[in-house]
C-alpha positions in Angstrom: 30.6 7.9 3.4 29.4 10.8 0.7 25.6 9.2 0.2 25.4 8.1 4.2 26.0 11.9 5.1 23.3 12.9 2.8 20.7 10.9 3.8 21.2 11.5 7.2 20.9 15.4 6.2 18.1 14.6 4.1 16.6 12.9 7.2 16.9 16.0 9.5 15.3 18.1 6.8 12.6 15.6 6.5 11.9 15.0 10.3 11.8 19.2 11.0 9.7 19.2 8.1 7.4 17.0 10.0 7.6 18.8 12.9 6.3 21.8 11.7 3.6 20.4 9.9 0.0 21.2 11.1 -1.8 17.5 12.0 -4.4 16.6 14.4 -3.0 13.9 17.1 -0.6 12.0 15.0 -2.3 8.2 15.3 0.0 5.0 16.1 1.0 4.3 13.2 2.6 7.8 12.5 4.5 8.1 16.0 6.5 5.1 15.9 7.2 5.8 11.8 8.7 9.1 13.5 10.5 7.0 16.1 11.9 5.1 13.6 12.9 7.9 11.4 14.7 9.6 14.4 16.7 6.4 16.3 16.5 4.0 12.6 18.8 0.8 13.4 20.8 2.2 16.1 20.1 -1.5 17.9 20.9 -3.3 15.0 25.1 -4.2 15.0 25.0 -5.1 11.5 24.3 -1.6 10.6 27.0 0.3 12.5 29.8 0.2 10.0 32.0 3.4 9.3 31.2 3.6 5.6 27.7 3.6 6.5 24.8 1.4 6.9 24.4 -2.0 4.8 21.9 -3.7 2.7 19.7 -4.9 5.2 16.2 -6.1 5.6 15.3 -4.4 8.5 15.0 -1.5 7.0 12.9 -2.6 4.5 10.5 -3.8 6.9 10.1 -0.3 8.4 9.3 1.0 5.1 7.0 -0.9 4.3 5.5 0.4 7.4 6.3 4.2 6.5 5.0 3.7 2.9 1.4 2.4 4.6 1.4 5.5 6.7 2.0 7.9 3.2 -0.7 6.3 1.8 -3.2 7.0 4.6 -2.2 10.0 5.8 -1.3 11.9 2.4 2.2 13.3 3.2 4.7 13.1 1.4 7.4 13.4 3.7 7.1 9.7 4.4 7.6 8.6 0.8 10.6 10.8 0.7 12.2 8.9 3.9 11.5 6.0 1.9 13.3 7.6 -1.1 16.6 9.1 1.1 16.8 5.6 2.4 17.0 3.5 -0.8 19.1 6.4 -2.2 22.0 5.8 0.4 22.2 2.5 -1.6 21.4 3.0 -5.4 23.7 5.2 -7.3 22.2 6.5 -10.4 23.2 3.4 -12.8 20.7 1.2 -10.2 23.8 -0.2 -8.5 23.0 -1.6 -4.9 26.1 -0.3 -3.1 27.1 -3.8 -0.3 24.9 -5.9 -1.7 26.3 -9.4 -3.4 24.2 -11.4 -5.7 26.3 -14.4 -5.1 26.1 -14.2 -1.3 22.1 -16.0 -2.3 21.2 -14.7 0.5 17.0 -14.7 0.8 16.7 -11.8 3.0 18.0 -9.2 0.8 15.4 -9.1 -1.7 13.1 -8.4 1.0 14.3 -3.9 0.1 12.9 -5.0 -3.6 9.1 -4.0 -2.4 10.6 -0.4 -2.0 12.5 -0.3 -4.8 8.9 -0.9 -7.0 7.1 1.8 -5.0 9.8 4.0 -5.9 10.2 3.3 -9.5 6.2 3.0 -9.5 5.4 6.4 -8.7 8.7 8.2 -9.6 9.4 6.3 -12.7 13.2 6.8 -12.6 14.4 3.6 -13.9 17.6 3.2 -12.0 15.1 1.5 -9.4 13.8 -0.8 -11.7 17.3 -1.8 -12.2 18.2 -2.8 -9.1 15.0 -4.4 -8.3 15.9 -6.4 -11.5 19.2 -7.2 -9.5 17.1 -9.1 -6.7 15.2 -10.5 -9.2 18.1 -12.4 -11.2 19.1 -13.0 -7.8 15.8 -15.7 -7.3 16.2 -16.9 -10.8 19.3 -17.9 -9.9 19.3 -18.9 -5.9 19.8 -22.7 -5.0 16.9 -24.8 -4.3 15.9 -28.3 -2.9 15.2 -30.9 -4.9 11.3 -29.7 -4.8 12.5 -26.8 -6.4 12.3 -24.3 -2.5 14.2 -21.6 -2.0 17.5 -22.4 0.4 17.5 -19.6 2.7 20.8 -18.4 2.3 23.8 -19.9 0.4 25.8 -20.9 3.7 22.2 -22.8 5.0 22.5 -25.6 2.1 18.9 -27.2 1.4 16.9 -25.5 4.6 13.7 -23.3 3.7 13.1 -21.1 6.7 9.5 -19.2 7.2 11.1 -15.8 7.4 12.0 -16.8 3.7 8.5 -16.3 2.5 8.3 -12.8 3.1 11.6 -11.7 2.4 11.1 -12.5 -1.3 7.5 -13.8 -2.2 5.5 -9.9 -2.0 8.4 -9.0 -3.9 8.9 -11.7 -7.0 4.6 -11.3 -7.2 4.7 -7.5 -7.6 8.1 -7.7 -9.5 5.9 -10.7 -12.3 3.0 -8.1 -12.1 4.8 -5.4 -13.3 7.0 -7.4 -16.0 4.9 -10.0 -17.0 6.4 -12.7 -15.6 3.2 -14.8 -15.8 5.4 -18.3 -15.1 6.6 -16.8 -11.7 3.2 -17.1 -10.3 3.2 -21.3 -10.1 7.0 -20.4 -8.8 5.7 -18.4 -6.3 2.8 -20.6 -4.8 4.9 -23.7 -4.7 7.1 -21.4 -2.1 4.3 -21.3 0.2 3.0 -24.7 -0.8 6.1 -26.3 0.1 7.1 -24.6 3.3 3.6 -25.9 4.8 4.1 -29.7 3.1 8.0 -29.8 5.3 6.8 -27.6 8.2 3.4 -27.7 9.7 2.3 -29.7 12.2 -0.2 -32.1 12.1 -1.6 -31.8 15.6 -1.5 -28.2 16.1 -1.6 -26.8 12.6 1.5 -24.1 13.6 4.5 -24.6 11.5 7.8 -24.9 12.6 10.5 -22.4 11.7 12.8 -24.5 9.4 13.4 -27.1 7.5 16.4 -29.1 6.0 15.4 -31.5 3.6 19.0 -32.9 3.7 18.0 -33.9 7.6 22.2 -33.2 8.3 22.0 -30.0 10.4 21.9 -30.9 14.2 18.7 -28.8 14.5 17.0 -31.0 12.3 14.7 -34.1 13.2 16.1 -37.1 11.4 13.1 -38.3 10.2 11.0 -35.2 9.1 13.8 -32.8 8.6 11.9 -30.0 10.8 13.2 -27.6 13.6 12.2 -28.5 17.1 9.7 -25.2 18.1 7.0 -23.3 17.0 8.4 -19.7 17.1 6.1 -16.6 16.9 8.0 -14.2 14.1 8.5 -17.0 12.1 4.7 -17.6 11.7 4.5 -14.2 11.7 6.7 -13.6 8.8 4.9 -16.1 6.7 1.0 -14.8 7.3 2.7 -11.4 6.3 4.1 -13.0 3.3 0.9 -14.5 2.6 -1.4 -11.4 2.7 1.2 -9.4 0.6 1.2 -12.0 -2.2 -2.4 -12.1 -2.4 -2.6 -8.5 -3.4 -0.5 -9.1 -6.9 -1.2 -13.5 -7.0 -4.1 -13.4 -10.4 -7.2 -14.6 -8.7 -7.8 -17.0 -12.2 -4.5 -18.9 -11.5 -4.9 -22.1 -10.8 -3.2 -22.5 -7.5 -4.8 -19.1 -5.9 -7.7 -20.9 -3.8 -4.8 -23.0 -2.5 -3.5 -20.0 -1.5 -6.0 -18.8 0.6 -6.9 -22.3 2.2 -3.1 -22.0 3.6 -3.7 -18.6 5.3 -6.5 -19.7 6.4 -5.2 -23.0 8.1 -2.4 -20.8 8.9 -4.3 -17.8 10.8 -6.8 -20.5 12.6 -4.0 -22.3 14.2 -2.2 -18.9 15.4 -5.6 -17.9 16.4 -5.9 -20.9 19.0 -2.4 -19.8 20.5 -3.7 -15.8 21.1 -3.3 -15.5 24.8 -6.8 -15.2 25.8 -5.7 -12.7 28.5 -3.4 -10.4 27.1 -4.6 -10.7 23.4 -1.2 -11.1 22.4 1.0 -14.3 21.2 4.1 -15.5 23.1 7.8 -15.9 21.3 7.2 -19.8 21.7 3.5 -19.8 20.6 2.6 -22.9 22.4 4.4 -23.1 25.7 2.4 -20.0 27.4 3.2 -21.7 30.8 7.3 -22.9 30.1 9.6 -20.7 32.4 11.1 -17.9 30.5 9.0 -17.6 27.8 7.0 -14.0 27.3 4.7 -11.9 25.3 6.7 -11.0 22.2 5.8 -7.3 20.3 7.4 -8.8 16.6 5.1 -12.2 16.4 2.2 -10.1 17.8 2.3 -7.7 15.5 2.8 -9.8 12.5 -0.2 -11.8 13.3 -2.3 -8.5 13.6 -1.5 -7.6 10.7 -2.3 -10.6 9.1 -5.4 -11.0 10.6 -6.7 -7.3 9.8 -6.0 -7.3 6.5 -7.0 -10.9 5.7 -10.4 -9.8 6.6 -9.9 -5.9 4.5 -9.4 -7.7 1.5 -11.4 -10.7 2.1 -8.7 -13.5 2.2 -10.1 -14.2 5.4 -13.8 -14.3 7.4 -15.1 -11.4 9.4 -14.8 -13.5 12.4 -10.8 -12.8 12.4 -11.8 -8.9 12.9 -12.1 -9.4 16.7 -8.9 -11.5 17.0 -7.4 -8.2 14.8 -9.1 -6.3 17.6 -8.2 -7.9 20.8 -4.7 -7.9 19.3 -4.3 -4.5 18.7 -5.8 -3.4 22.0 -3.1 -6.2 23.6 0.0 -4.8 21.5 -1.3 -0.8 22.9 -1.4 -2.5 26.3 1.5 -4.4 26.4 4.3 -3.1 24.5 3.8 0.6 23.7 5.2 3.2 25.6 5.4 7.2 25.4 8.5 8.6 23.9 8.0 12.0 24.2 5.5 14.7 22.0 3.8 12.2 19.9 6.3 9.4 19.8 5.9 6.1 21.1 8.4 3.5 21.7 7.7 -0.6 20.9 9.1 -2.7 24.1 9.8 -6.6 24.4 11.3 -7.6 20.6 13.6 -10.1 20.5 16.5 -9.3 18.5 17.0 -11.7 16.4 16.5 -16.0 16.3 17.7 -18.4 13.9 18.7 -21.6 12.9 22.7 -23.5 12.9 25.3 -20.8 11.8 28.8 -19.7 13.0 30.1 -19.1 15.5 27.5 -19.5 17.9 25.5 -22.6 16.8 21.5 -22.1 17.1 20.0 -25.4 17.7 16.3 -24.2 17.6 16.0 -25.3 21.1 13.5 -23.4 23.6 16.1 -22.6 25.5 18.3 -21.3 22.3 15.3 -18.9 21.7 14.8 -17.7 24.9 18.2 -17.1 25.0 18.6 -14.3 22.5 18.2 -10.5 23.4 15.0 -8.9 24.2 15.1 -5.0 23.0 13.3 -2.0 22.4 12.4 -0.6 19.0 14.1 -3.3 17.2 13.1 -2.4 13.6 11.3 -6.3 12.5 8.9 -4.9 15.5 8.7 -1.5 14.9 7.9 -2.2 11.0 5.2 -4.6 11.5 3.6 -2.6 14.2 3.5 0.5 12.4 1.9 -1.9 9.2 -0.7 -3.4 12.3 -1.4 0.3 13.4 -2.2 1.2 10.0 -4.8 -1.6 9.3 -6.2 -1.1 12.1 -6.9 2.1 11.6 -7.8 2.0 8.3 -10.5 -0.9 10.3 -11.4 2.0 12.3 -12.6 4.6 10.0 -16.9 4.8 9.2 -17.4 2.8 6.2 -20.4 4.9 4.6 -19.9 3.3 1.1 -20.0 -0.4 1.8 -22.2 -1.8 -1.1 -21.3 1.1 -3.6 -19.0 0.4 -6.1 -17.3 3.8 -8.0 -16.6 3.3 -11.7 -13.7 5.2 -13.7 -14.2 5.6 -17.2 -12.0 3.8 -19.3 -13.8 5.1 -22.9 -13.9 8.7 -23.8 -10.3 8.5 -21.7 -8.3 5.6 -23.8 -4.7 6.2 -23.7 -1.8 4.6 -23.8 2.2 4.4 -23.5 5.5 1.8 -23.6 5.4 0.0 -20.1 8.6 -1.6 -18.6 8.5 -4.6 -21.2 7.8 -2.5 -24.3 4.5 -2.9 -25.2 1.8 -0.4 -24.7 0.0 -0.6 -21.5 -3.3 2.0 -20.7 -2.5 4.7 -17.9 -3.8 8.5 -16.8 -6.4 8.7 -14.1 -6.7 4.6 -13.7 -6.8 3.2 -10.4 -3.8 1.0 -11.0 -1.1 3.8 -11.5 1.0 5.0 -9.2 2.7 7.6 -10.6 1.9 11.3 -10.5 -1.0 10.6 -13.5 -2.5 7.7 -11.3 -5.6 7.5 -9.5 -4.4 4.9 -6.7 -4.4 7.4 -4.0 -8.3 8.4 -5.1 -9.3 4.6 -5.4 -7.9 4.1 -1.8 -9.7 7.0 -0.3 -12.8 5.3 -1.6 -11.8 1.6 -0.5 -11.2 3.0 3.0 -14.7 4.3 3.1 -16.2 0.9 1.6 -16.8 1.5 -2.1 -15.3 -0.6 -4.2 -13.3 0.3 -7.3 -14.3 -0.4 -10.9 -13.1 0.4 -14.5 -15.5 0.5 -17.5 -13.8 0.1 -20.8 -16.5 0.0 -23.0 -19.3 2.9 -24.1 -21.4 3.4 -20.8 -24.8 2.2 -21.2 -27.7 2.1 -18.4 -26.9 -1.9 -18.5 -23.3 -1.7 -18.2 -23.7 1.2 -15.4 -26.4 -0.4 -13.5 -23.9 -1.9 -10.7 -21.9 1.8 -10.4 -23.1 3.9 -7.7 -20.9 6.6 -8.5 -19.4 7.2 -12.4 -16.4 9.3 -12.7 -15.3 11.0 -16.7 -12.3 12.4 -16.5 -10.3 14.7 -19.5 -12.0 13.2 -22.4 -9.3 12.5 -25.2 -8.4 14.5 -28.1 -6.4 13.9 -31.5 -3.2 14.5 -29.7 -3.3 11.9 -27.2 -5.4 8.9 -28.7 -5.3 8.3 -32.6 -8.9 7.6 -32.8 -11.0 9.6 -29.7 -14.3 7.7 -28.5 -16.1 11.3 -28.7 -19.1 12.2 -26.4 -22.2 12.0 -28.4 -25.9 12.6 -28.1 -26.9 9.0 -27.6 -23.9 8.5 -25.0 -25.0 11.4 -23.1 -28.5 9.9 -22.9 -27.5 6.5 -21.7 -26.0 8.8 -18.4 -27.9 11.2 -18.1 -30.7 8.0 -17.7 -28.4 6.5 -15.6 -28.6 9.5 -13.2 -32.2 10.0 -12.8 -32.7 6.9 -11.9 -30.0 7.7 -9.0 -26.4 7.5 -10.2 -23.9 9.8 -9.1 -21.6 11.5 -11.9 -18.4 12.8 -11.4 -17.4 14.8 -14.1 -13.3 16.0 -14.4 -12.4 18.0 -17.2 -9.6 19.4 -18.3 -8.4 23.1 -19.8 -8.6 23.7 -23.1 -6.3 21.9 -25.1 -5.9 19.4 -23.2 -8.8 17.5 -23.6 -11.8 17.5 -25.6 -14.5 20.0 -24.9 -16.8 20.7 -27.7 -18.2 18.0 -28.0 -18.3 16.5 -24.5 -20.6 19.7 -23.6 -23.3 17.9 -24.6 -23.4 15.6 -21.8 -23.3 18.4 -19.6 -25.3 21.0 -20.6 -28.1 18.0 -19.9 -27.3 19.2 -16.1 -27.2 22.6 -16.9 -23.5 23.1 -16.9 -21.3 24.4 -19.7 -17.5 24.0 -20.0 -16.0 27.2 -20.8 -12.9 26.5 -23.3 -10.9 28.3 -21.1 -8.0 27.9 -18.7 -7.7 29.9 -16.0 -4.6 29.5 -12.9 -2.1 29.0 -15.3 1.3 28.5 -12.6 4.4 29.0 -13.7 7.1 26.3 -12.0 7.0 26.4 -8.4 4.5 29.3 -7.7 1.6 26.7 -6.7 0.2 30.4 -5.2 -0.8 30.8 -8.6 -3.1 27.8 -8.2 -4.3 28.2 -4.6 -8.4 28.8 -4.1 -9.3 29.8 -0.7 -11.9 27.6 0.2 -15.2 29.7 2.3 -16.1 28.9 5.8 -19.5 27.2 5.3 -19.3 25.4 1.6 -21.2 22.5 1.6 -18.9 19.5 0.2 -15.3 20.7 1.9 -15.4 20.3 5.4 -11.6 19.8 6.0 -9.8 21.5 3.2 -9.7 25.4 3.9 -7.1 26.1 0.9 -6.6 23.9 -2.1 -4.7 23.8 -5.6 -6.3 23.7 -8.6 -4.3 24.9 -12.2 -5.1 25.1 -15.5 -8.6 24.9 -15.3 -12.0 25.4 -17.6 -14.3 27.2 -15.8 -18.1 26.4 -15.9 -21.4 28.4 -16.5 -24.1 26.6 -14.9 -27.7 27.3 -15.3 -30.7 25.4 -13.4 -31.1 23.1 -12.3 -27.3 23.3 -11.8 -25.8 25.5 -8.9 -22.3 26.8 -7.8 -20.1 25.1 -5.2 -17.4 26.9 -5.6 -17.1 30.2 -6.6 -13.4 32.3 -7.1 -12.8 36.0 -8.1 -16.3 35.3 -10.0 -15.9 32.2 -11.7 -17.9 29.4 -11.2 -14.8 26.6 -10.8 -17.2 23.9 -9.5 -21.1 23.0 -10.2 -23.4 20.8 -8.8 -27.1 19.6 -10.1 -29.2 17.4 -9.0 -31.6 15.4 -11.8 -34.1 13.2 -10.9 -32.8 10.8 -8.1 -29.1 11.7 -9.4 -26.7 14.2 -8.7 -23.7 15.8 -10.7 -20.3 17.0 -9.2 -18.4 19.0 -12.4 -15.2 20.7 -12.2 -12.7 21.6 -15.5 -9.2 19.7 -13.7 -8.9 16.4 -13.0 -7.3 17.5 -9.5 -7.6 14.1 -8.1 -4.7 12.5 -9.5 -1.9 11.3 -7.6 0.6 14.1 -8.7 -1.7 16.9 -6.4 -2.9 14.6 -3.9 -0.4 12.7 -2.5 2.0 15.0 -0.6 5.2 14.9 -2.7 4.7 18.1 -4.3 2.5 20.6 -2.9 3.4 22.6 -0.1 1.3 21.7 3.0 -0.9 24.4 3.2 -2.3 23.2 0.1 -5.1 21.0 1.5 -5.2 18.5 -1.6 -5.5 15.5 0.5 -8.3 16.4 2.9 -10.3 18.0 0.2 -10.2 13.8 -2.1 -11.5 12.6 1.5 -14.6 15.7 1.9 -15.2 15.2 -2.1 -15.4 11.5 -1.5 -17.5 11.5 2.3 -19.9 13.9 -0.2 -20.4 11.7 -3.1 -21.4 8.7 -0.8 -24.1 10.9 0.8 -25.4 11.3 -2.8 -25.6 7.7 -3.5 -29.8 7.0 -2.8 -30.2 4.2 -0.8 -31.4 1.9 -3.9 -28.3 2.5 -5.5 -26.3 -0.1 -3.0 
């Protein structure tokens, strides 16, 4: 009762925190993640318990949604509802308070893809513990003979659709992170499987369930497969298949099979898209059978699906207008005002399964009708909010498509003990999450169209003749690599070549100390700028005024961002054909040049990283976020048009 009454405190603080905070019209995706966050489960029986809620998937699937939203919006009050939430159930030893490892029940793994986001960018490892927990838990959970996943322990030798996502993103990101290479044939024989046993041959949808045993009374006797073709289900399965993609090694073997099954998949939901309404229907292919209806859940599911498919190329641009006329049918039809931005999600069905106790599901169309149609059930809320965000992600200019942004990987080479033991590289990589990550500044740039790169090696005009935009950031020193790749003459020709012909360089120092000046100057003062060995805003703890620089009406890269946080910084001298760009209390703190076709952004901080950017930390009128989008909007308009 202790940890319930704490997160609900923690979610008052967090929602009046929201409140106050200064946004533009919150879009979609953000007012139903505040409707969720204010009226969370209160439909959902299974949750209303007087020791407080239980381990439950639906909430998982509304954080997934929520972390979406953090990550496009840049405020960290989101990723702390995330955090309150999984808190109410993991004491600090990683212990899942109500959940049961022997119940083998497939749907609560489905909470493991928040636990990873947590222990990702927090690091605290009692999240890695219990994620480990649901991860024992699918070493261990029955399958059928094939080798599929039973649903649940009480649903002996059935594979349901729902299945797929509740523990396939999860197990890929979980083998990701621990090396768990073997998983990966594991997990595509999931999916594999669940199309072999459930789709249909005529139609190409796939049935909810399947019981290879062919004893449940649901079952056909022959085939083993559930009588209908119901919406979530699908829905659940395209998710799953989208989310896996992200993590599934694009060299394994069984990854184009992958894709041919969402794509199979998405073409045959595509033929059941009501052609009027845009939406799908909770039967998909009985439009005209009495009772059935437009369902929010399914809908939702598949626009997501579709959306990103087409983001991340897992499916072709010709899905974009299905995503479309979707989205525009899910506005239309199911969302409703709920006051100062908040909107409600109308017409989910509750819940719809297959056999059980005491009421018997027999996967008839009348069983499905049957069940309760509600508003802002959470499995609808959840997968609208992650529609609503890839959508609008869809919806923002994409100035960069064709330009690829490269990280340097070289004069920054360092390295720590991952999760398994061995040494793994991190600081300023696209790939990190935590506060020393650039993930948050390599999804800024994806959103506008660039693609993300990582150079490893000694840049070269060869190597860097498919960048459009290079970015250097705190060059090592003796303390932090054992052998430093040190800027040298003959390096700082190869880019400074590269950026008269046209390349963009982005350089992000450091104070001194804490990375390597001396030499490095010699790239720079090609430009015309000088790192001072300095370091000037030095904070102490929480007094981020100490780090705040007013930014003036007018300046030519930050649009947005009127006040931002910048500590510990070298400052810069800059000579011609270098200029000032940012100029505080007399020192120059950021310098531009232009050489040749090229241009140069320099600033002593590597300010971009995930710690300063993301929301978590910073107090709000620190404009972090909204200065990464005007620095990156600004480097794209420096990319000459040969440089695509």
């Amino acid at each position: 009762m202790k940890e319930f009454s704490v997160q609900k405190l923690l979610t008052v603080v967090i929602l009046t925190l929201l409140s106050n905070s200064v946004f533009a019209q919150k879009k979609l995706s953000e007012q139903l993640t505040l409707t969720a966050m204010e009226t969370l489960f209160q439909d959902t029986t299974v949750l209303k318990d007087a020791k407080g809620p239980k381990w439950s998937y639906d909430m998982g699937v509304v954080l997934e949604g929520a972390a979406q939203v953090w990550r496009n919006t840049g405020n960290g009050d989101y990723f702390k509802y995330i955090q309150s939430s999984m808190d109410a159930y993991v004491d600090k030893t990683g212990t899942i308070r109500t959940y049961k490892t022997e119940d083998f029940n497939i749907d609560n793994v489905k909470n493991g893809r928040s636990l990873l986001l947590l222990y990702k960018v927090t690091g605290q490892t009692k999240y890695l513990t219990a994620a480990t927990q649901l991860y024992v838990q699918l070493q261990d959970q029955p399958r059928t003979k094939e080798g599929g996943f039973w649903h649940k322990k009480i649903y002996p030798n059935q594979m349901w659709l729902d299945g797929l996502y509740m523990a396939e993103p999860f197990y890929a990101e979980y083998a990701v992170l621990m090396k768990k290479d073997a998983a990966f044939d594991d997990i595509a024989n999931q999916f594999i499987l669940m199309e072999k046993n459930s789709r249909d041959a005529k139609t190409g949808l796939l049935y909810h369930g399947y019981d290879e045993s062919r004893l449940e009374k649901w079952a056909d006797k022959t085939t083993g497969k559930s009588p209908n073709f119901w919406g979530r289900a699908m829905g659940w399965y395209v998710m799953a298949l989208v989310d896996v993609l992200d993590n599934f090694p694009k060299t394994h073997s069984k990854y184009k099979e992958l894709i041919a099954i969402l794509n199979r998949t998405a073409n045959a939901a595509l033929k059941y898209q009501d052609a009027k309404s845009g939406v799908w229907y909770d039967i998909l292919n009985m439009p005209t059978r009495k009772g059935n209806y437009l369902e929010s859940s399914a809908s939702s599911m598949f626009v997501y699906g579709f959306a990103k498919g087409v983001r991340k190329g897992y499916l072709p641009q010709s899905f974009a207008a299905a995503a479309n006329k979707g989205y525009a049918g899910l506005k239309k039809e199911f969302i409703e005002s709920a006051g100062s931005e908040r909107v409600n999600l109308t017409k989910t069905v509750s819940v719809s399964g297959l056999g059980g106790k005491p009421k018997y599901r027999d996967g008839s169309f009348e069983y499905y009708i049957s069940e309760k149609v509600i508003t802002n059930d959470p499995k609808g809320v959840g997968a609208f909010i992650c529609a609503a965000s890839e959508m609008e992600i869809a919806a923002l200019p994409k100035p960069g498509k064709g330009y690829t942004v490269t990280v340097d990987n070289f004069f920054n080479n360092e390295y720590m003990t991952g999760p398994t033991g061995d040494k793994i590289p991190f600081h300023y990589l696209w790939n990190e999450d935590d506060n020393n990550g650039f993930s948050l500044l390599g999804k800024v740039f994806n959103d506008a169209g660039v693609k993300t790169s990582t150079l490893s090696t000694a840049p070269t005009t060869a190597n860097l003749k498919g960048t459009s935009i290079y970015i250097i950031v705190d060059p090592d020193t003796e303390k932090e690599t054992a052998k430093p790749n040190y800027m040298d003459a003959a390096h700082a020709k190869q880019i400074s070549e590269w950026v008269k012909a046209g390349g963009v360089l982005v350089l992000l120092l450091n104070d001194v100390g804490n990375c390597e000046i001396t030499k490095f100057n010699v790239l720079p003062e090609t430009f015309g700028i000088h790192f001072n060995e300095d370091s000037r805003n030095k904070v102490q703890g929480l007094n981020f005024e100490q780090g705040a620089i007013t930014i003036p009406s007018g300046n030519g890269i930050f649009k947005m961002a009127k006040k931002v946080y910048i500590k510990e910084i070298s400052t810069i001298v800059a000579k011609a054909p270098a200029v000032s760009a940012l100029t505080d209390k007399g020192d120059v703190i950021i310098a531009t040049a232009k050489y040749g076709k090229g241009t140069v952004f320099a600033v002593g901080d590597p300010w971009f990283y995930n710690e300063y950017i993301d929301g978590r930390k910073l107090p709000k009128d620190l404009e972090n976020f909204k200065a990464t989008n005007d620095l990156v909007n600004w480097l794209i308009k420096q990319v000459p048009a040969i440089k695509k």
